[in-house]
LOZA-694172 format. One record per residue (C-alpha): residue in one letter; x, y, z; residue number from 1. Coordinates in steps of 0.05 Angstrom, whole numbers, padded with zeros to 5 digits. Layout:
<seros>
+---------+--------+--------+--------+-----+
! residuo !      X !      Y !      Z ! num !
+---------+--------+--------+--------+-----+
!       a !      X !      Y !      Z ! NUM !
...
+---------+--------+--------+--------+-----+
</seros>
This chain:
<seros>
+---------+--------+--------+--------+-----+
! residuo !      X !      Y !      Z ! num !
+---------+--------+--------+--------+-----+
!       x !  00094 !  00683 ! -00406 !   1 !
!       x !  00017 !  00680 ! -00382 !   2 !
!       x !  00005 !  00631 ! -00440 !   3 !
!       x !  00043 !  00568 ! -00413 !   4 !
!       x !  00000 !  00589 ! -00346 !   5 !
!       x ! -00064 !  00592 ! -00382 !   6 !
!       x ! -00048 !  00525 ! -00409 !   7 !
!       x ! -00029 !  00496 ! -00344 !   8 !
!       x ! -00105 !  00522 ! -00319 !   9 !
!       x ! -00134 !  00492 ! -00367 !  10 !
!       x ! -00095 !  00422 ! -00359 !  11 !
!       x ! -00132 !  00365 ! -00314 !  12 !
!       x ! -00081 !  00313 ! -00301 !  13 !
!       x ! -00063 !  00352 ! -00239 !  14 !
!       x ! -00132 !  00333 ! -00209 !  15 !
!       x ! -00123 !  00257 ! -00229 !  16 !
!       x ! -00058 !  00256 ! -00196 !  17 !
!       x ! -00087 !  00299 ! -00127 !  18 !
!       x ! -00142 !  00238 ! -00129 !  19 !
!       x ! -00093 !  00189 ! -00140 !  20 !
!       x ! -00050 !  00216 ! -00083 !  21 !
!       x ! -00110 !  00222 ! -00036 !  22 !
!       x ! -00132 !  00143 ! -00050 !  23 !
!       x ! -00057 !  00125 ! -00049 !  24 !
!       x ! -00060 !  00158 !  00022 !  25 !
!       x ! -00125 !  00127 !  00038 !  26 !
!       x ! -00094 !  00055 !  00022 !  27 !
!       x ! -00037 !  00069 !  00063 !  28 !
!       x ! -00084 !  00089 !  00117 !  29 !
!       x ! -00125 !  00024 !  00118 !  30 !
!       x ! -00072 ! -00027 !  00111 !  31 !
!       x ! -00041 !  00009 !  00183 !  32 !
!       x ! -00113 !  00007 !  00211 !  33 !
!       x ! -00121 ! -00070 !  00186 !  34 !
!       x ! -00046 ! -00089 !  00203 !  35 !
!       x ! -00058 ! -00097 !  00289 !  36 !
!       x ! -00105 ! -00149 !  00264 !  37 !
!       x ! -00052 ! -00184 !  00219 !  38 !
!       x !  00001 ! -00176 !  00279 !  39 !
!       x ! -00037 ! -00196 !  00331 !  40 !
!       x ! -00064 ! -00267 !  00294 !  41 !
!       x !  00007 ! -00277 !  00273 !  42 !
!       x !  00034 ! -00275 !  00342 !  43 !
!       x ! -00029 ! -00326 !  00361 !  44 !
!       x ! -00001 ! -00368 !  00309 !  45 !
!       x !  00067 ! -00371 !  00327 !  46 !
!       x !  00060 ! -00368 !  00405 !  47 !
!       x !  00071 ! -00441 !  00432 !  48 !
!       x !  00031 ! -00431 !  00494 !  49 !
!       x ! -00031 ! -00415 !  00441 !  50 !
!       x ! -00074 ! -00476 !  00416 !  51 !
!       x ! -00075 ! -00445 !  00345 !  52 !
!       x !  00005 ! -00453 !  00345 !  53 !
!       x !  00029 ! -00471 !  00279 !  54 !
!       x !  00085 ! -00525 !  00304 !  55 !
!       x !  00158 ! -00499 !  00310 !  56 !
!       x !  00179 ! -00521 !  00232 !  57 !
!       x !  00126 ! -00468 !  00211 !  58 !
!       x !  00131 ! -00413 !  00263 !  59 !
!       x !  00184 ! -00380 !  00237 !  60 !
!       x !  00153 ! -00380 !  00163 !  61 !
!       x !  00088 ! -00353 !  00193 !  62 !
!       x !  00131 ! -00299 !  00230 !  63 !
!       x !  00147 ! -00266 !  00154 !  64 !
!       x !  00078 ! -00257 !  00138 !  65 !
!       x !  00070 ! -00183 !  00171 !  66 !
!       x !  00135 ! -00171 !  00129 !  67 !
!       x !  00104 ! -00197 !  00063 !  68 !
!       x !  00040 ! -00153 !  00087 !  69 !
!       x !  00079 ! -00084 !  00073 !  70 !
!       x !  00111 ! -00109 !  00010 !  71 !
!       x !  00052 ! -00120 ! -00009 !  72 !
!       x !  00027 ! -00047 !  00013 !  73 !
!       x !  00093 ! -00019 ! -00014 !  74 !
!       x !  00076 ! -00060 ! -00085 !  75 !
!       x !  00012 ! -00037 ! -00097 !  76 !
!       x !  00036 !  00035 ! -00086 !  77 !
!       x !  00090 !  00036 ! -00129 !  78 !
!       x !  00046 !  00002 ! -00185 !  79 !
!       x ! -00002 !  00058 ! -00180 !  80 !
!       x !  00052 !  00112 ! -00184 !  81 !
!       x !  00073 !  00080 ! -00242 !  82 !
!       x !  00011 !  00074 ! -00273 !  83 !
!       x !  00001 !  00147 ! -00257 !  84 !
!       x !  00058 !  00172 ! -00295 !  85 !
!       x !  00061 !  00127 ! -00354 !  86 !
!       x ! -00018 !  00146 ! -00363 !  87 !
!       x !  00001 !  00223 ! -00356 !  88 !
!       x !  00069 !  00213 ! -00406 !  89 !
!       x !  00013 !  00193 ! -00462 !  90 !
!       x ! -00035 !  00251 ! -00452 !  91 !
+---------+--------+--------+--------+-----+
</seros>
């Protein structure tokens, strides 16, 4: 009984998945602190009253990009969870 818990002590993937979780979290964390930024020059962009409008056949193109922004987010996450597990089905 103690032996599959010694063997679980002794086994280190668990602290490469708690760091991958924290920098998961981390990246999460940033792209929310950068995405006011993104937001805020998108609605410049697409405002017609603005001088940096984009013209009314692009506007709504331009709209998508905060959209595209957190599939990118959601992307990059999932690629690192699977990276995580196929890398800790091999060892």
């Amino acid at each position: 009984m103690f032996a599959k818990l010694k063997a679980f002590a002794r086994d280190h993937s668990a602290e490469l998945n708690i760091s991958t979780l924290i920098g998961v979290v981390i990246l999460v964390v940033v792209a929310a602190l950068i995405f006011p930024l993104v937001n805020n020059q998108v609605s410049d962009l697409t405002n017609e009253s603005s001088e940096n409008y984009v013209g009314s056949t692009t506007a709504p193109l331009v709209s998508m990009i905060p959209v595209f922004y957190w599939l990118a987010v959601a992307l990059a996450v999932i690629g690192i969870a699977i990276a995580t597990i196929r890398g800790s089905m091999k060892g």
